[in-house]
Z-matrix of the N, CA and C atoms (Angstrom, degrees):
N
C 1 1.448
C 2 1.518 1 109.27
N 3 1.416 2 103.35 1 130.44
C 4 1.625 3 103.89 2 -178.80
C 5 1.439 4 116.86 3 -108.25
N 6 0.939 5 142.20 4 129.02
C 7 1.448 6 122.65 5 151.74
C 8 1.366 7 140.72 6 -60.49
N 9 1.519 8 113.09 7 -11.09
C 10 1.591 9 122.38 8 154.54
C 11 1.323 10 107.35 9 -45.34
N 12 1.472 11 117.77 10 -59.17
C 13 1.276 12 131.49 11 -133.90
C 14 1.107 13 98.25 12 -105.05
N 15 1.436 14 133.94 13 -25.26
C 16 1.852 15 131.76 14 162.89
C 17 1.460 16 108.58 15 -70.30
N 18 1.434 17 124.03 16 -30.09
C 19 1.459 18 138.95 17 160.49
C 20 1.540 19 110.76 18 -24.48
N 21 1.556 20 105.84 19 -77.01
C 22 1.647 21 142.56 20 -160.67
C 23 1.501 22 82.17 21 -75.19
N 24 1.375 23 131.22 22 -47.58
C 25 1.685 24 106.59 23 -167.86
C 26 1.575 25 122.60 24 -71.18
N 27 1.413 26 80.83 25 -26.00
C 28 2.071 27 111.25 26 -170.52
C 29 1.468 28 87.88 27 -71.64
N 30 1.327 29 128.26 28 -45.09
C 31 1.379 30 118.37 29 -171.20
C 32 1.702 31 112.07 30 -71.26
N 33 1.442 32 102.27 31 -50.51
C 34 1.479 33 102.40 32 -171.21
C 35 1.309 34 114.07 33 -63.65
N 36 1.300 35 117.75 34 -23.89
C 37 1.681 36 104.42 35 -168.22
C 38 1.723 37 94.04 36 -95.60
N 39 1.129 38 128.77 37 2.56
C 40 1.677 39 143.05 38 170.05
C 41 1.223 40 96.16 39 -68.75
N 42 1.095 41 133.31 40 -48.90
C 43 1.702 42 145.28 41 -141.05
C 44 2.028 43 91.63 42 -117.37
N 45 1.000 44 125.04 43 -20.56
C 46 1.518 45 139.55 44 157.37
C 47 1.493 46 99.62 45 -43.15
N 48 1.222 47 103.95 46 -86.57
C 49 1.297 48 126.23 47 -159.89
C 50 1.413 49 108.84 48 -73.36
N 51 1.282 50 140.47 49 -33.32
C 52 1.475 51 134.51 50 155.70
C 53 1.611 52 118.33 51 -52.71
N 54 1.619 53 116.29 52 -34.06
C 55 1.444 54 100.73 53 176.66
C 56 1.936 55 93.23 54 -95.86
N 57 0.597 56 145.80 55 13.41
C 58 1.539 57 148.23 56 157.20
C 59 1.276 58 107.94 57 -65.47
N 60 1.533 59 117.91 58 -65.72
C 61 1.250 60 125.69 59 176.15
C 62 1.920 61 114.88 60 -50.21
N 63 1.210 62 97.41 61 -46.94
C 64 1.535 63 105.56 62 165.61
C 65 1.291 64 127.51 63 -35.77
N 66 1.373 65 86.46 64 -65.10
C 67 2.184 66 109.37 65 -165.20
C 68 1.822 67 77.57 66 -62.22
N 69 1.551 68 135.86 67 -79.48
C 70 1.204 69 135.32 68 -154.47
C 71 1.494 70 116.37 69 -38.92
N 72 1.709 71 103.15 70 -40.58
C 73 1.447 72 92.19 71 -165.41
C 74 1.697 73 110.05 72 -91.14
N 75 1.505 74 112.51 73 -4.01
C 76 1.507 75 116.55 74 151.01
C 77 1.547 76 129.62 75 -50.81
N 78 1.664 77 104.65 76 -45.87
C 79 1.121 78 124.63 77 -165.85
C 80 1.946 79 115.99 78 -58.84
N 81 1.248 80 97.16 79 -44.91
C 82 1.849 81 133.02 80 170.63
C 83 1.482 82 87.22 81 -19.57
N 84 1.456 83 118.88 82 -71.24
C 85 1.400 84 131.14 83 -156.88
C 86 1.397 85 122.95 84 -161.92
N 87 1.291 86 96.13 85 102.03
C 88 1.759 87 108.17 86 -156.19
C 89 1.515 88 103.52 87 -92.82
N 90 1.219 89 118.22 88 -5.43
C 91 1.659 90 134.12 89 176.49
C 92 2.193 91 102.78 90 -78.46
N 93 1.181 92 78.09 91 -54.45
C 94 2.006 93 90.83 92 -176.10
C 95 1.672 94 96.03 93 -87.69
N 96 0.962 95 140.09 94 12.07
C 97 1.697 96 143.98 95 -161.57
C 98 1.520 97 69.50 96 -118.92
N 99 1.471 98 123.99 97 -82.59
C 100 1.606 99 131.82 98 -147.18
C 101 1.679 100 105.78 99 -59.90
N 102 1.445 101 130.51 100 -31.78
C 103 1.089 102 136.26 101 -170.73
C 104 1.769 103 88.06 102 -85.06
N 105 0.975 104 140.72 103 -94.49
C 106 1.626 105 144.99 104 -176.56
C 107 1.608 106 105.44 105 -0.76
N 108 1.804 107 111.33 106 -49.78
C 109 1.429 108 126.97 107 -160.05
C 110 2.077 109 79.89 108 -74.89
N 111 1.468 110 115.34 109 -74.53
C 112 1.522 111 96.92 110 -173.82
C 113 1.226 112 119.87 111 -44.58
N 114 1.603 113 115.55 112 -53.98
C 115 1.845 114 102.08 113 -177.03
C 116 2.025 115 111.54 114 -58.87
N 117 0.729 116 101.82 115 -20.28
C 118 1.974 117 99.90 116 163.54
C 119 1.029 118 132.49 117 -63.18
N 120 2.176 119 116.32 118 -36.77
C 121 0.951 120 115.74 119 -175.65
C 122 1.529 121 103.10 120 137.58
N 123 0.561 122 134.68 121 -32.99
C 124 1.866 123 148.52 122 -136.10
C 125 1.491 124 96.77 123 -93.35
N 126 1.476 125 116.67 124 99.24
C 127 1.420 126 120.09 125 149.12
C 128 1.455 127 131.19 126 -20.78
N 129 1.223 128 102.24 127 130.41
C 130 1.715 129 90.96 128 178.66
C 131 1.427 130 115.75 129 63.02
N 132 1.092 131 116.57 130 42.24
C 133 2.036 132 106.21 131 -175.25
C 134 0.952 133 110.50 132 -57.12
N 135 1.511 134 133.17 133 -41.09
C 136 1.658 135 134.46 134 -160.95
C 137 1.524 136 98.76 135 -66.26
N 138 1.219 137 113.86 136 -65.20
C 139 1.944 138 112.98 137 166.18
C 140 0.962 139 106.45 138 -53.90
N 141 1.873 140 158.77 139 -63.25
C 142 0.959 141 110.38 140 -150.67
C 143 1.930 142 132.75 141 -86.28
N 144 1.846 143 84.94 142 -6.48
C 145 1.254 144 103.35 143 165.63
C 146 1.759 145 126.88 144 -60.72
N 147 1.595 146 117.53 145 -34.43
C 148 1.039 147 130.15 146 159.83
C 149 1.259 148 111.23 147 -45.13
N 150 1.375 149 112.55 148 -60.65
C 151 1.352 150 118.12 149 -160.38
C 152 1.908 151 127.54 150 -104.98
N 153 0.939 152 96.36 151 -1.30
C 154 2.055 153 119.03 152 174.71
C 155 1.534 154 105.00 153 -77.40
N 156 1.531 155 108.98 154 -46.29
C 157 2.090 156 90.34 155 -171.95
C 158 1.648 157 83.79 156 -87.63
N 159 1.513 158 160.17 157 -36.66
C 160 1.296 159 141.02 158 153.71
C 161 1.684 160 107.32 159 -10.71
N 162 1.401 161 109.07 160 -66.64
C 163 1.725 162 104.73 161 -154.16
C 164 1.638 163 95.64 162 -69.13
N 165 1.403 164 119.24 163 -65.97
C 166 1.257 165 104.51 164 177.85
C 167 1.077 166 117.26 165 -51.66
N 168 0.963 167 175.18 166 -143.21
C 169 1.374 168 165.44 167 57.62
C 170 2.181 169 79.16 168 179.67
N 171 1.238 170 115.89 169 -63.20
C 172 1.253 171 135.82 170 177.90
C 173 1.533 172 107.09 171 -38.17
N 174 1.484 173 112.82 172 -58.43
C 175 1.445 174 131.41 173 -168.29
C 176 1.566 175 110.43 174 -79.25
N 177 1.338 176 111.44 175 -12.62
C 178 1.659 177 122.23 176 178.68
C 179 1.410 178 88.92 177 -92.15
N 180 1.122 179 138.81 178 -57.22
C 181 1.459 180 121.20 179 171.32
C 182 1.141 181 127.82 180 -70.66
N 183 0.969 182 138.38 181 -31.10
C 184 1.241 183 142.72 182 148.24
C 185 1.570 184 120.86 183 -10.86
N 186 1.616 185 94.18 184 -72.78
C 187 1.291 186 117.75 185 157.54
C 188 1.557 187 134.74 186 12.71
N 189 1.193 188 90.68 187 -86.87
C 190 1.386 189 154.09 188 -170.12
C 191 1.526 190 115.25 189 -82.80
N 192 1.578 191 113.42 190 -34.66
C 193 1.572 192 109.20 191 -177.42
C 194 1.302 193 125.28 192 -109.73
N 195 1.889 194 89.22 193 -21.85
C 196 1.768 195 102.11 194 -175.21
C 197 1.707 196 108.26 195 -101.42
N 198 1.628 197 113.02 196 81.57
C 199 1.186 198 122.01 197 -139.42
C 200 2.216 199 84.31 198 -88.39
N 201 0.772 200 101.09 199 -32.74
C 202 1.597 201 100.64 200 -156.14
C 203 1.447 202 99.99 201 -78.01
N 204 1.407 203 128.74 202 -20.44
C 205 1.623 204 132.94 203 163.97
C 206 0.945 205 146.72 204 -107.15
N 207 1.474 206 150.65 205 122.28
C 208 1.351 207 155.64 206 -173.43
C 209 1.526 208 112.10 207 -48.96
N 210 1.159 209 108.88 208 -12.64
C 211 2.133 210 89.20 209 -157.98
C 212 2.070 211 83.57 210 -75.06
N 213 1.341 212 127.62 211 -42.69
C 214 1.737 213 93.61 212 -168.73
C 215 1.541 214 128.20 213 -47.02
N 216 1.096 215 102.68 214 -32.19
C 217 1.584 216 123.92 215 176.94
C 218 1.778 217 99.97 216 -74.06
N 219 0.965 218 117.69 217 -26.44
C 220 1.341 219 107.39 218 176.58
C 221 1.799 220 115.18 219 -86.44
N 222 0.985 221 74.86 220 -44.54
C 223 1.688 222 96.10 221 173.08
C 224 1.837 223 92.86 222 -44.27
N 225 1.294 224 107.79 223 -96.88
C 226 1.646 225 121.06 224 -167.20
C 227 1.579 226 100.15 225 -35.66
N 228 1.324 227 133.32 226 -29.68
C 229 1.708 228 120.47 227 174.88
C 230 1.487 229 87.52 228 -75.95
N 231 1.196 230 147.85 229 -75.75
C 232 1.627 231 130.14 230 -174.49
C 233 1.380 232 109.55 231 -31.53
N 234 1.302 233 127.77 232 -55.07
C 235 1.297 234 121.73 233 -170.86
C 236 1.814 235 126.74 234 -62.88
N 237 1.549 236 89.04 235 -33.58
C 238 1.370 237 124.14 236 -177.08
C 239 2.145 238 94.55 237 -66.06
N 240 1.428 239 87.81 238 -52.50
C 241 1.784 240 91.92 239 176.39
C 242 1.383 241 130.06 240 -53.35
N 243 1.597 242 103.93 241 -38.80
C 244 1.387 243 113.86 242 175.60
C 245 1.505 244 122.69 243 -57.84
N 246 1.672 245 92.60 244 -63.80
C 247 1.565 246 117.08 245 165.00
C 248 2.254 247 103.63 246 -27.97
N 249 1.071 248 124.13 247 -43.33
C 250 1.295 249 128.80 248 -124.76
C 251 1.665 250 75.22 249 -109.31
N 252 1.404 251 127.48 250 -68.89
C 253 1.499 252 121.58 251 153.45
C 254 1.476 253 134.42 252 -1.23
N 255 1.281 254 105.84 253 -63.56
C 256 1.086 255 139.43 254 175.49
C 257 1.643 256 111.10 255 -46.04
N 258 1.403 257 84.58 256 -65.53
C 259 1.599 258 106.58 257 179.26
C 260 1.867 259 126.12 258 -52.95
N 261 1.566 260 93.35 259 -50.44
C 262 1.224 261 128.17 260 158.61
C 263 1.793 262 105.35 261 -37.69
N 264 1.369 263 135.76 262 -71.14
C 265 0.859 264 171.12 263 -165.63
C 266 1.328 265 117.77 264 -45.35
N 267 1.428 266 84.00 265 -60.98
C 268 1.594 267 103.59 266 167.95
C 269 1.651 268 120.11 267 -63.93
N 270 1.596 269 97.65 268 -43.07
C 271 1.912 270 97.94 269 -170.71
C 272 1.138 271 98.10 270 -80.03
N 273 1.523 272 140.64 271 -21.23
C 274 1.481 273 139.47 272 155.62
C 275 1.265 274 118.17 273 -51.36
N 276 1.564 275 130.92 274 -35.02
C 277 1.287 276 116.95 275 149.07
C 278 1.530 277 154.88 276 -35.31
N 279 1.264 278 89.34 277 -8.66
C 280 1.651 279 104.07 278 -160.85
C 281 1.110 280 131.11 279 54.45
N 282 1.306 281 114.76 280 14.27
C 283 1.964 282 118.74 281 177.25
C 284 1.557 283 93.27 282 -144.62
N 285 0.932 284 129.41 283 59.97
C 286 1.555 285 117.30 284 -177.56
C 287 1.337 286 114.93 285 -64.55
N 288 1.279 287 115.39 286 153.24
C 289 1.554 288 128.98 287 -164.95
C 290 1.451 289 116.51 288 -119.29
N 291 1.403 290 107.82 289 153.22
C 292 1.858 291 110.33 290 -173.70
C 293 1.721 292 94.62 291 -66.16
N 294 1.680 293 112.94 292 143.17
C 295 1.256 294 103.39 293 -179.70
C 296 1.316 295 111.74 294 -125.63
N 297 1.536 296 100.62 295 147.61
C 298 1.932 297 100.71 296 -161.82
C 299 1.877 298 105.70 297 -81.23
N 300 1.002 299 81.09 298 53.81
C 301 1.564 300 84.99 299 178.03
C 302 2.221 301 114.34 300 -52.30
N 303 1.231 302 76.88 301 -63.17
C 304 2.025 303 92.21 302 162.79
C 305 0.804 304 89.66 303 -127.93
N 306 1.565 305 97.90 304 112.58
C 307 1.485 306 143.88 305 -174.66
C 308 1.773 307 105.47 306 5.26
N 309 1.552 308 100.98 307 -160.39
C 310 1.396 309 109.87 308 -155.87
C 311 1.761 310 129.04 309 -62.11
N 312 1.144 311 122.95 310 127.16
C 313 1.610 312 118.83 311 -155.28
C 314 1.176 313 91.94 312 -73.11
N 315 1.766 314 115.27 313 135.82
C 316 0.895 315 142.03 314 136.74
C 317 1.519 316 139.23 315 -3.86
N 318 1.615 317 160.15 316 138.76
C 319 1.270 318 110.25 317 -168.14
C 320 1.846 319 94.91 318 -95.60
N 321 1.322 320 120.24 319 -1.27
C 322 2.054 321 104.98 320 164.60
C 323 1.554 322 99.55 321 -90.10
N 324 1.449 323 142.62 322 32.34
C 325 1.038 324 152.21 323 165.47
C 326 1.625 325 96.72 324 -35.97
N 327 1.680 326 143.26 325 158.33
C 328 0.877 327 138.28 326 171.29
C 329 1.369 328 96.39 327 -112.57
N 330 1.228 329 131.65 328 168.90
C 331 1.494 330 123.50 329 161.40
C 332 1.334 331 121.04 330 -92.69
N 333 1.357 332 119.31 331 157.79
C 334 1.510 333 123.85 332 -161.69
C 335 1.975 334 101.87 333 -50.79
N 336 0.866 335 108.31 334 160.44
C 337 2.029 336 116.39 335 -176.57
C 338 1.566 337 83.67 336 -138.84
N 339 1.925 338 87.81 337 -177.10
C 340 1.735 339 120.95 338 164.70
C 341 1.775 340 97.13 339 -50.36
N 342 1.605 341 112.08 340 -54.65
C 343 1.698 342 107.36 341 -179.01
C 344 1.447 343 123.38 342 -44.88
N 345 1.360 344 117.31 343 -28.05
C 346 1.575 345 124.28 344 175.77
C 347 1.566 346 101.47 345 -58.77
N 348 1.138 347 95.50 346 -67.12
C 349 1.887 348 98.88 347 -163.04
C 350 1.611 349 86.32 348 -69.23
N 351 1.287 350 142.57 349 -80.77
C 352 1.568 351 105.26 350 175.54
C 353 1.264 352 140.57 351 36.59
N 354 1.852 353 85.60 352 -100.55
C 355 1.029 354 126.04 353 168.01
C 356 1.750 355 123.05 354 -30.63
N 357 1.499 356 111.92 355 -53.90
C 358 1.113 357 130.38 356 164.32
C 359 1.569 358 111.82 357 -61.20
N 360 1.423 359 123.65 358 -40.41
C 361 1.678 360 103.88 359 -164.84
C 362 1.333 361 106.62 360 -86.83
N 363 1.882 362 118.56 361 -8.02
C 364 1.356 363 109.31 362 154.80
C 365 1.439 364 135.76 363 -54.35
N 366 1.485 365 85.83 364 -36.35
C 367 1.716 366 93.42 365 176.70
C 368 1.254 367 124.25 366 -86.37
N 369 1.745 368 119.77 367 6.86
C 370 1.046 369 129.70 368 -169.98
C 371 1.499 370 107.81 369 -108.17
N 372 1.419 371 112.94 370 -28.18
C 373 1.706 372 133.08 371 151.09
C 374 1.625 373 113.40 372 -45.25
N 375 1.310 374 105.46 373 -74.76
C 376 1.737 375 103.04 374 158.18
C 377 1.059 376 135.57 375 -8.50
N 378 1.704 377 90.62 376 -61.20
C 379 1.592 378 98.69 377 -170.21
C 380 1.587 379 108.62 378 -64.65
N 381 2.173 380 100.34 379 -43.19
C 382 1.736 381 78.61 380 -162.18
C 383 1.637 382 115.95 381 -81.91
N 384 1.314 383 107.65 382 14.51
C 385 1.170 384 112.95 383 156.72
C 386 1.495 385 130.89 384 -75.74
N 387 1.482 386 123.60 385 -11.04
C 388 1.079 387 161.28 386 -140.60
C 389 1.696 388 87.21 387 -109.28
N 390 1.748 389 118.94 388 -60.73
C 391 1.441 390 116.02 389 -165.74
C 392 1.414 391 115.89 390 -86.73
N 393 1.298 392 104.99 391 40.26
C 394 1.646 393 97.34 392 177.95
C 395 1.577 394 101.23 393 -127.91
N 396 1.460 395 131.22 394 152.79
C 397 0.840 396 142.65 395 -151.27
C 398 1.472 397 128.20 396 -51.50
N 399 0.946 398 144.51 397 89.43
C 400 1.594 399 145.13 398 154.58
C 401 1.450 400 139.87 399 -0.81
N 402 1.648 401 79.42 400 -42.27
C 403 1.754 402 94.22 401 -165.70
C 404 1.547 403 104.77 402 -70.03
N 405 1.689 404 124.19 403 141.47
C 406 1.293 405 134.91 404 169.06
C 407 1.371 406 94.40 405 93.87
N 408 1.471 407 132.02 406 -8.23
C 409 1.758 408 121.84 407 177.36
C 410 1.461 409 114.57 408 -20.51
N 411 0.892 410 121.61 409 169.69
C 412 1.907 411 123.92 410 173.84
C 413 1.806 412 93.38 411 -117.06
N 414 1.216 413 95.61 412 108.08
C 415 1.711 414 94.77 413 166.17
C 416 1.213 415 136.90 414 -64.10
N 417 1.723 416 113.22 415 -21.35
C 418 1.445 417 128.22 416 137.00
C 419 1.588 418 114.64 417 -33.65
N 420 1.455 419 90.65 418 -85.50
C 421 1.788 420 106.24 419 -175.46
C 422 1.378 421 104.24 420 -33.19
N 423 1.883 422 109.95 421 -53.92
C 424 1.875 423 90.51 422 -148.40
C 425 1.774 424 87.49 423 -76.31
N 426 1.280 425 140.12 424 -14.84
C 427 1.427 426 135.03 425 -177.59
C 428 1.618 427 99.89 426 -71.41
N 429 1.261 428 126.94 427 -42.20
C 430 1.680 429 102.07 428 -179.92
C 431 1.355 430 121.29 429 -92.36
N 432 1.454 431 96.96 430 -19.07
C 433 1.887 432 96.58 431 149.20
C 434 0.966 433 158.69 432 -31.39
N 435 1.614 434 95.34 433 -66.13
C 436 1.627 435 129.87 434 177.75
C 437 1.552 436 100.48 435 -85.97
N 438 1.459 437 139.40 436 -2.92
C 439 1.057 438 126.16 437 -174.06
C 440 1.861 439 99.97 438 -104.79
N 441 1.320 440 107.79 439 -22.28
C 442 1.799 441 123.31 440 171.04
C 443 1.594 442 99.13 441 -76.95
N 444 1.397 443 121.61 442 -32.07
C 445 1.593 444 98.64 443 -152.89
C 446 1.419 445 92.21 444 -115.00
N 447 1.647 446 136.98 445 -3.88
C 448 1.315 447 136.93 446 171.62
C 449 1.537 448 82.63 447 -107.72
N 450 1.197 449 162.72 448 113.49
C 451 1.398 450 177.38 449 13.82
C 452 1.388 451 115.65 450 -42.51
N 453 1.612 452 101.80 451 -43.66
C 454 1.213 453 98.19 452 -155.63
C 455 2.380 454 91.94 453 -98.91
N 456 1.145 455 102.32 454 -29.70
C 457 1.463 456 95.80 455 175.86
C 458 1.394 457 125.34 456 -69.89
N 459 1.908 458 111.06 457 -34.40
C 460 1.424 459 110.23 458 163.53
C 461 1.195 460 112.14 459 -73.78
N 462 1.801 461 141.08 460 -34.14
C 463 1.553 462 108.91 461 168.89
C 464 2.007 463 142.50 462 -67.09
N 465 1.397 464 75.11 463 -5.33
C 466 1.702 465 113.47 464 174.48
C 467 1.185 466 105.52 465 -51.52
N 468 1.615 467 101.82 466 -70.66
C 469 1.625 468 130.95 467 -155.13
C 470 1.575 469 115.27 468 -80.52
N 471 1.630 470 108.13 469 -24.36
C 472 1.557 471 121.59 470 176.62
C 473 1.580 472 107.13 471 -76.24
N 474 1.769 473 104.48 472 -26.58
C 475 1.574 474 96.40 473 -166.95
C 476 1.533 475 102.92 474 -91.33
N 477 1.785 476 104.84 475 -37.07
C 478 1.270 477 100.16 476 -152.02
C 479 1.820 478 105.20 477 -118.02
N 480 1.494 479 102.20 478 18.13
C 481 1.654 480 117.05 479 -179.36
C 482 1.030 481 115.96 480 -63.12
């Protein structure tokens, strides 16, 4: 049993369940999901709304299944990067907008801040905690882990997503 490797599992299935929560709360309403993505900015909203809770939804399992390799964890910091761009993008606009990060904003939605991107380089920490090795995990460990660090990131992400 390693603690590297209960680390990287505790992280990845952390980073599981945050784009899970994602893809789901897209899924709700892909009509008010697709409009949120245009009023933000986002090319193509109708596609990428189709197709964004697909990839996550993909990359949360991923996660989670492709235990012996780094690229999911690598993957979700790219994805995590884009997302963070985006974000970036917006407060460079000078009118920044509520962002449908989990799923469609609200209408007291706040608009993305410094806390958004934050928000993001936590989850981008995760991840590269996420690409380090697996093998020897403690199935104990990564179970009282992942049950502290997916508790405590989805009540995070519901309040402050």
């Amino acid at each position: 049993m390693e603690l590297g490797a209960t680390t990287a599992l505790v992280a990845r299935v952390t980073l599981a369940a945050a784009f899970a929560l994602s893809a789901a709360s897209k899924l709700g309403d892909r009509t008010a999901f697709a409009r949120g993505l245009a009023e933000f900015g986002v090319p193509g909203s109708r596609v990428v709304a189709g197709t964004l809770p697909v990839v996550e939804g993909g990359l949360a399992v991923a996660l989670v299944v492709v235990r012996d390799a780094a690229w999911p964890a690598f993957l979700a910091i790219a994805v995590l990067a884009a997302f963070t761009v985006a974000v970036i993008a917006s407060l460079l606009s000078g009118a920044p907008k509520p962002c449908p990060c989990f799923g469609p904003p609200g209408a007291d939605a706040a608009p993305v801040s410094a806390a958004t991107v934050a928000r993001n380089g936590c989850l981008v920490a995760v991840a590269v905690l996420g690409t380090g090795s697996t093998a020897g995990a403690s199935p104990a460990g990564t179970a009282a882990g992942a049950a502290i660090a997916v508790t405590v990131t989805l009540a995070f992400l519901r309040r402050f997503g």
